[in-house]
Each structure stands twice: as C-alpha cells, then as structure tokens.
N, C-alpha and C positions, 0 to 999 in steps of 0.2 A: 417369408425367409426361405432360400432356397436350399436342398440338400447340404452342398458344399459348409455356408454359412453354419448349419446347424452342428455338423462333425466338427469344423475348426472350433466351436465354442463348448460341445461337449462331450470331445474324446479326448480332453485334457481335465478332469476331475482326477486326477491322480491318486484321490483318497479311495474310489472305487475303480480303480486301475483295469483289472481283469473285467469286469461288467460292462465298462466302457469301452475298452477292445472289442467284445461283443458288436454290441451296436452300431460301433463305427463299423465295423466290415458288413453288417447287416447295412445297413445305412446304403452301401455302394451294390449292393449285390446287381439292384438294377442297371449299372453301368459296363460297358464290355470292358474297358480298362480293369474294373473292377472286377470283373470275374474272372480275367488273365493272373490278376496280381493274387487273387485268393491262394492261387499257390506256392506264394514266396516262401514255399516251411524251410525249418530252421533244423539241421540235421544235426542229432543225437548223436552223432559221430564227434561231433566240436566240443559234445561235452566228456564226452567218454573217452575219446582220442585227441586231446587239445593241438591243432598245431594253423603254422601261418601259412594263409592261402599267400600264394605268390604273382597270382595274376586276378583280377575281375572277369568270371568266367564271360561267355559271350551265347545266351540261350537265344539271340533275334534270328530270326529266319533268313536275313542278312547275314548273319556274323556277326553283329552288333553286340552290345552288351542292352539291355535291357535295365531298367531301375532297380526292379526285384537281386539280380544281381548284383549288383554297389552295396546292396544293404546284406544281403548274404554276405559279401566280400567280408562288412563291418562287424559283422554279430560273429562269423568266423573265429576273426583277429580280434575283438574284445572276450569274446569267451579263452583263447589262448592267454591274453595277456592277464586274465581273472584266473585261469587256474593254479594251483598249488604244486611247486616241486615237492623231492621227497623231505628237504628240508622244514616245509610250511609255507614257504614266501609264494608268494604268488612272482606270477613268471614277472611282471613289471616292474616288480622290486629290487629283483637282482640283479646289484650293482655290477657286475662282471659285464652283464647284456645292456642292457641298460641305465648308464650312468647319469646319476643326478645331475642338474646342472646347478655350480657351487659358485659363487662369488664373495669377493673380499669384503672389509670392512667396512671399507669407500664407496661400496657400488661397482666397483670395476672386474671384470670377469678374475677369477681365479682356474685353477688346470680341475677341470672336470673328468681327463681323463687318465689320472693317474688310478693310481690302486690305494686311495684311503680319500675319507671324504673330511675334510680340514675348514673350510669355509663354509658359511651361512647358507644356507639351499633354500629355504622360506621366506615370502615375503610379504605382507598386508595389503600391500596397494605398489603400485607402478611409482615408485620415490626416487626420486632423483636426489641421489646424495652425493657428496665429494666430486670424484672427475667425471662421475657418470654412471649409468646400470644397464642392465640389461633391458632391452622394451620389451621383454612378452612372460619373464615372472609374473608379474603380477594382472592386476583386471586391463583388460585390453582398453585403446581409448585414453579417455582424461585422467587416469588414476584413481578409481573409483576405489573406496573401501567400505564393505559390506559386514555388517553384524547381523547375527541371528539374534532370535526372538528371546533368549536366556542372555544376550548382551556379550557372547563372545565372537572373536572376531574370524573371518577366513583366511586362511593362509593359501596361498598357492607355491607350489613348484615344478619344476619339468623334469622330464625325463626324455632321454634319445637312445636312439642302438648304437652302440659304441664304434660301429663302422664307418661314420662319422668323422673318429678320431684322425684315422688316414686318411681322410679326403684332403685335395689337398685347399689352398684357398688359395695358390700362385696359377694366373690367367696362361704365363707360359707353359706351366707343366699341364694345364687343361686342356691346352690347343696340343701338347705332342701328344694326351690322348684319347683325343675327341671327343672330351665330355663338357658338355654342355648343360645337363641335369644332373639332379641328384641320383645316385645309385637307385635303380630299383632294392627296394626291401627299407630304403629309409625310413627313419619313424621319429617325429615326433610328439609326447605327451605333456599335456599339460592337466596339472589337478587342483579340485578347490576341494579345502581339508578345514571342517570346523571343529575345535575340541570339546569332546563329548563327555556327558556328565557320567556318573557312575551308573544311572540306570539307564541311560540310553547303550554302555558298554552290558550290559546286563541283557537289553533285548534283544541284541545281536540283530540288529537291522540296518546296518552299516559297515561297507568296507573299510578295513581299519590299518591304523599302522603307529607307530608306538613312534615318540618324535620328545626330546628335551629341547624345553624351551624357555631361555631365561634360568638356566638349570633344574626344573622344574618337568619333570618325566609325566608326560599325557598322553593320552590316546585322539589319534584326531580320526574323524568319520571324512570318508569318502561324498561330498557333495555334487559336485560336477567334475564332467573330465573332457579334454577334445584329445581327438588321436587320427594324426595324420599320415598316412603312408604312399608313399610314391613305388608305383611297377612301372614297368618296362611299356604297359600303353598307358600309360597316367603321370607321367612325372609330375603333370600340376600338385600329384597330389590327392589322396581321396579325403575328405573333410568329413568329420562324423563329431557328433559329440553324446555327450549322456547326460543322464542327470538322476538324481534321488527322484523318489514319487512324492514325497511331502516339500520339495522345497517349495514352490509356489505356486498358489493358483491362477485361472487366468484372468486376465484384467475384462474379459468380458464373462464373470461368473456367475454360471448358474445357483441357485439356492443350495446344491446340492455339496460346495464346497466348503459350507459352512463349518459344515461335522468333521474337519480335517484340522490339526492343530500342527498348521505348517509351520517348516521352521524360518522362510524369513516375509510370512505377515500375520499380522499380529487378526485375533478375531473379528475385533471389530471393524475394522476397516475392510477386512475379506468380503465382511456380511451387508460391508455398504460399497462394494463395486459392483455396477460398475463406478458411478459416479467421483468415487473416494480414488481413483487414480485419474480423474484431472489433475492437470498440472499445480493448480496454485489450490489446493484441497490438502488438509493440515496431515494426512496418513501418507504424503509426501512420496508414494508408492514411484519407486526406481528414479528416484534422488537420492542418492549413496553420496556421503562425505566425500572429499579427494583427501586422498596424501595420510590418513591417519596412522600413523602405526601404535598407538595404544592397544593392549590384547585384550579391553570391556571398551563397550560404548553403547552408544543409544542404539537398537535394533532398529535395522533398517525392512520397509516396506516393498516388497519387489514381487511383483505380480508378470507374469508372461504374454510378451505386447502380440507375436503370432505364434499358436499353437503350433508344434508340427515346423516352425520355420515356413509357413505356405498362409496364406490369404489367396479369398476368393476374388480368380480371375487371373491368378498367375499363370503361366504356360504350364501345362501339363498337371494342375493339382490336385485333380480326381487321382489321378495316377499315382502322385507321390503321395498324397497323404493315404492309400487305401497300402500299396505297400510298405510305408513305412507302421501301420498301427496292425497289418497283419504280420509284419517280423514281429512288431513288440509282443503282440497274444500269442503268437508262437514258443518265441523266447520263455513267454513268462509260462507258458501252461508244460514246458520241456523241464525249465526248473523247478517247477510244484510237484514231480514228482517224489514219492515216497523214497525213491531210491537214489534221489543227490546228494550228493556230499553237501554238511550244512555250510561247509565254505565256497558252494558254489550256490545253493540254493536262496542265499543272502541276497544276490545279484534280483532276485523278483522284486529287490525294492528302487531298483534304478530300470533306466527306460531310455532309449533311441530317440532323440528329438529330432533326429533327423542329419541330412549327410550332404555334401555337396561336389561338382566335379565339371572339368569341361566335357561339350561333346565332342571337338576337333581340336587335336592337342596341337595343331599349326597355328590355331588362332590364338589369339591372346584372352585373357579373362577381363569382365570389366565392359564399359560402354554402357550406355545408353538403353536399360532394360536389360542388361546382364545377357545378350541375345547367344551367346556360346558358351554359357553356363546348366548346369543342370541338377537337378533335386530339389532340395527345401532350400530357393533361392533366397528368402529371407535367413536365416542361421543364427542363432546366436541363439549361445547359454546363458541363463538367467543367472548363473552365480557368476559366470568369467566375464560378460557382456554386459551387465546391469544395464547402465546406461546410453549402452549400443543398440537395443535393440527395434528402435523403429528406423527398422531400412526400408530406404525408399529410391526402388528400382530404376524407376525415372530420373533420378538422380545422376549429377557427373561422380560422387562419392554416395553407392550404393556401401552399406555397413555392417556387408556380409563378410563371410572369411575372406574370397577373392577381394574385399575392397579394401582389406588394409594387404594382403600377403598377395601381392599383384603377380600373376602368371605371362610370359612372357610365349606367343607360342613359336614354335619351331621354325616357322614361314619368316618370322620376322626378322631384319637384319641384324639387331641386338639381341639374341633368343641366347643369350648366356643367365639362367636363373641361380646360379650358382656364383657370380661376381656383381650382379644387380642386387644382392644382399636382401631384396623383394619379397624374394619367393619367403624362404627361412629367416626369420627373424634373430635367431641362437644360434646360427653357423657362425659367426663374428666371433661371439661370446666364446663359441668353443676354440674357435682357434687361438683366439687373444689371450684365451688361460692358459692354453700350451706354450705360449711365449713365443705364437708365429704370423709370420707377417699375412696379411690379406690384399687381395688388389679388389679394388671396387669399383664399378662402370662409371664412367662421368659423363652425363649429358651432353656435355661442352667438349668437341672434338679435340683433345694436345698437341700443337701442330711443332711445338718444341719447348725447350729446356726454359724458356724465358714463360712460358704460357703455363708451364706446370706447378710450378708454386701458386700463382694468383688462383689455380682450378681447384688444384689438389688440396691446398692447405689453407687458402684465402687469410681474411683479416679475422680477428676479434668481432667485428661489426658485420663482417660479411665470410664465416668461413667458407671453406671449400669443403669440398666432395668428402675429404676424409672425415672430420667433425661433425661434418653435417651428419653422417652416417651415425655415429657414435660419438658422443662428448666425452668417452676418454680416448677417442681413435686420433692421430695426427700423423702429417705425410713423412714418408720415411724417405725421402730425395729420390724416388724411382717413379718411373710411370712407363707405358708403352700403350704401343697401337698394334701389338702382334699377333693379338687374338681375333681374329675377326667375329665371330659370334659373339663378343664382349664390348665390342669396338674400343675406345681410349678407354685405359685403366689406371688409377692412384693406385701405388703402394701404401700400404696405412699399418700404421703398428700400436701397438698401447700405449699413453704416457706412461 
C-alpha cells in the first residue's frame, strides 16, 4: 500500500481528528509538494479580526495562485462567516446580509428579498411538489433523505448575500453592462441542520440555531455546509464545503473508527466495513430514501466514498490532500486555544473536506477527466451528496460540484453564466420570488417569432427552454438574440 493510499484511508478518522492531522502531514514530509504546502498556516488574524478576503491571494512565483491559497481563501471566509456580531448571530445568520432563501407552500419560489421571512426555508429532501421547487434546497441529485442514528431527520436551507437582490436577470440590461458573471463577492450557502437532543444542546459541540418546526421550537446542530464565492479572477466560483467530525466514517475504515459513535452509522455496520458498504449488504450504507418528508425515520448508514474529495492517482493529490489536512490541523490547533471564544472554539468539531476551482477561467469546466479543474476533484459532502458521491472522472457526467453547476468559460461564445442558469442554481428562485422576469440561454438558436413558442415554451410532452429550466417557469411571449455572450434568450416568468 502505497503513501498516498494509506493518508486517504487514515487521515479521515474524524473521531481522532487532531492525531490524525498529525500523521497525515508527517505522512508527506518526504514529499516536496509536501514540504511547500507544510506552510499553508491559518492566521490568527481571521480569528481575532473576522473579515472577507476579496480575492485568492497569488503566492506562485508566476503569479499564480497556488492551492495553499484557495484553502486560506476558504478558512478566511468560513471563519468570518462563523463569527459572532455584537448581537450573538454569527455573521451567516444575519438576514440583512444574507438572506434565507424562502419559498411557498407549492414549492414555487416566494420574495427572499424582502425584509421579513413569511415562507417555509427548510426542506428534507429535493420534493417536488405543486408547480415546482427549488433544485438545490434540498440533497443534490435524486432527492435523497438522510436520517441520523436517533431517527431524526436533516433539513437543509440556503443562504446568499443579498446583492443578489439587484442583479439583474434581464440578458438586455446584462449586454448594456457587460456582465457576463456573477459579481465578484457573490456567495452562496447551503446547510445540513439535524435537530439535536437536549444533551447534544448541553455539550455544545455543534453550530446551532433555534428554528420552529411544525410549531414546535428546536435547536438544530450544524452538520454540513458548502459555501461558494465568485472574485474577480474566479467567477466559476470557489467550491469548498465542511462537515461535523462525527458524521461519518470512511467506507474503507480502519479499526480505529470503531470508538466513534457517529451520527449517520450506526456501530455495527462501522465495525464491519469495509465489506458492510457493498451495495446489496443489509447496512445499506449511502442508500438514503428519496422524497421523505416525515421529521423520524429509519437512520440512514452513510460512510465517505473519497476522503479529502481525492483518490489515489488523481492529478496533483500529494499536493491537495497535504494542503487541505495541513489548513485543517492549523485551523483546529488555532481554535484549541485557551483564549477563544467558546463560539468560536465549537468550530474544532467541523473540518474542510476540501475545495474546488478552475485553473483557466476561459475554459469551461467539465470534460473528460475534469482536465481544467482543480483541488479535491472528487467533492462532495456526505450529508448534502449522500448518494453523489462516487465521481468518476472519466466520465461524460463527473459528480463533482462543476458537474451539476456547469462553468461556462470566458473564451467561449455562449460564456454568459448568469442566463445559462448552470452556474447558480437559486438565481431563478430568487428573482422569481421578487416577482421578476428572467431570460434564459436556449441551445436552439430563435431565428423568429414563429420559432420561439415551439423553443421557449414547447409542448406538455416536449417543453421548452422555459419549463425545462424550472416547472413552475413558462414563456412570457419575449425572447431575443441581443446579447451575444448569452446568444438566443426565452423570457420566462413564474406561473
């Protein structure tokens, strides 16, 4: 078994978290990658002085950005959004900045950006109800729904920067002012929230936040979170996600994950993987229900298919796994000290699973081995991804973040990521709650008036462009060819 092999299967023991940080960078010492990246530290300044880095610094002797950097970029901008105003809220919370994203009783977006939150923001699984939902509430994928080991269920909901709210989602007013991307500083969050019993609220080893549900006043803990931000050299986007240290262990576990009383696998089945996450093996390990929305159910078995987002032999994975487990020991050995505030110091119980981004933002993301991609090119969160997570690079649909939120690059003739509705999945949603119209790119070029019903609005049997996009979206009699970066656009509005 060679180096690489031995770090991806045991520097995810998450029950000995800090031990295994250890080792894994010991592990690399003999690597120059590795000894470049030993110094990705994590500056006291992000804790003591929270704020948002605005660009991915560039430490290459090039000019480049470096990987070590992306992951500073992430621990930066998570530690900001983890700290506490003078109020108590931690900066993510506050709805001023960052507004929940709310929808109706139907499924259909509601105004997220007004100034009171009236609609449902929570959701158990990706359901598709009445005229339609939002796609990225809920688990990415087939609509997966996930219960912990006590049989309650997770919730998810998102969060964006409210600057957002103006953008606009009309292709003509994009072309008069030559945007093509998302604002740099855009952000979007998404969180997996399970509700916690009174003595998990007691040991305070969970990000928390107070939520009625069913009328019924809970605390739900912090499980996983992705958080995405677009700068000025990245608009694809910089992809990071997180996760609790007890949620799962990995599907190829060492003995050592036994002593860990995770919250979604149960013991026995932990103590018989690896074998117990074969497919047709009764511990049924990341088989999650679809569509439940029941708040108990049977606990579901979800073990972590690539540690780190990285298998051995990916491009570059000395590199990204030695930087990504040196931020986490950094991270974690910064808030162990004596002198953190215990609302920041809670954060040692969650961990960087790693981060994604292109190298050439002309290119597109996507293809054949992911070849203009870069970091933990496998990705995906054990609570928001359950049953996303064996990506396979080789693939035409790799089942990383870039392969559902498709990046468009700048080179290309349609490099509008902002009417391709690709990139952002909640930009629809948000404009459609403000009650405004959106244009969205159509494959099929509109050579005229007779052409744009059949494109835009299609049949029952065969919609168009607009439905397609969204099932509660339909064509609002407009379209145009006047953005060039967009190429032919449907108007599309809410039913």
């Amino acid at each position: 078994m060679n180096i690489l092999k031995k770090l991806v299967i045991s520097s995810v023991v998450l029950g000995a978290f800090a031990q295994h940080m250890a080792q894994a960078n010991q592990a690399y010492n003999n690597s120059a990658a590795a000894t470049a990246a030993s110094a990705c530290a994590v500056d006291p300044n992000w804790l003591t002085n929270p704020s948002l880095p605005a660009e991915v610094k560039k430490s290459g002797s090039d000019g480049s950005s470096n990987f070590c950097d992306f992951y500073q970029f992430s621990t930066q901008t998570f530690l900001y959004l983890m700290s506490q105003n003078s109020n108590g809220q931690r900066n993510f919370q506050v709805q001023a900045n960052f507004p929940v994203l709310e929808f109706n009783a139907d499924g259909t977006p509601a105004n997220s950006c007004d100034n009171t939150i009236t609609g449902p923001v929570l959701r158990t699984s990706l359901l598709k109800a009445g005229a339609g939902t939002s796609v990225t509430t809920g688990q990415a994928g087939g609509g997966a729904t996930i219960y912990a080991q006590d049989g309650n269920v997770v919730y998810y909901d998102v969060r964006f920067n409210r600057a957002l709210c103006g953008l606009t989602g009309s292709a003509v007013e994009l072309q008069k002012q030559n945007t093509k991307n998302f604002p740099a500083g855009t952000m979007e969050l998404k969180f997996g929230w399970k509700v916690l019993s009174d003595a998990e609220v007691a040991a305070n080893t969970f990000v928390t936040q107070k939520q009625s549900i069913n009328g019924k006043n809970v605390t739900l803990g912090l499980a996983g979170m992705h958080m995405v931000t677009a700068t000025k050299d990245h608009p694809e986007f910089i992809w990071t996600t997180y996760e609790h240290v007890k949620n799962t262990p990995t599907c190829e576990a060492p003995n050592a994950q036994n002593s860990t009383a995770w919250t979604f696998a149960s013991a026995s089945c932990t103590a018989a993987l690896p074998g117990s996450a074969d497919p047709g093996n009764a511990c049924k390990f990341n088989q999650p229900l679809k569509k439940q929305t029941s708040p108990t159910g049977v606990p579901t078995n979800i073990c972590r298919v690539h540690p780190y987002g990285t298998a051995s032999g990916d491009p570059k994975a000395a590199e990204n796994l030695s930087d990504v487990t040196t931020q986490n020991s950094e991270l974690l050995s910064l808030l162990s000290q004596p002198t953190t505030p215990a609302a920041m110091k809670v954060l040692t119980n969650y961990f960087t699973v790693g981060a994604l981004w292109v190298s050439d933002i002309s290119q597109s993301s996507g293809g054949i081995g992911v070849p203009n991609e870069r970091g933990s090119l496998r990705l995906a969160n054990s609570v928001a991804e359950t049953d996303y997570q064996h990506v396979n690079l080789n693939s035409n649909f790799a089942s990383n973040c870039f392969g559902c939120h498709n990046y468009a690059g700048t080179a290309q003739s349609v490099s509008n990521n902002i009417t391709t509705q690709a990139l952002s999945h909640i930009f629809k949603d948000i404009k459609i709650g403000q009650g405004e119209n959106i244009d969205v790119t159509s494959t099929t070029t509109i050579g005229n008036n007779s052409m744009a019903s059949a494109i835009c609005q299609g049949t029952a049997a065969q919609p168009g462009v607009c439905p397609s996009t969204a099932s509660y979206l339909k064509w609002n009699g407009n379209w145009t060819n006047a953005n060039a970066s967009a190429g032919s656009v449907c108007g599309c509005t809410g039913i």
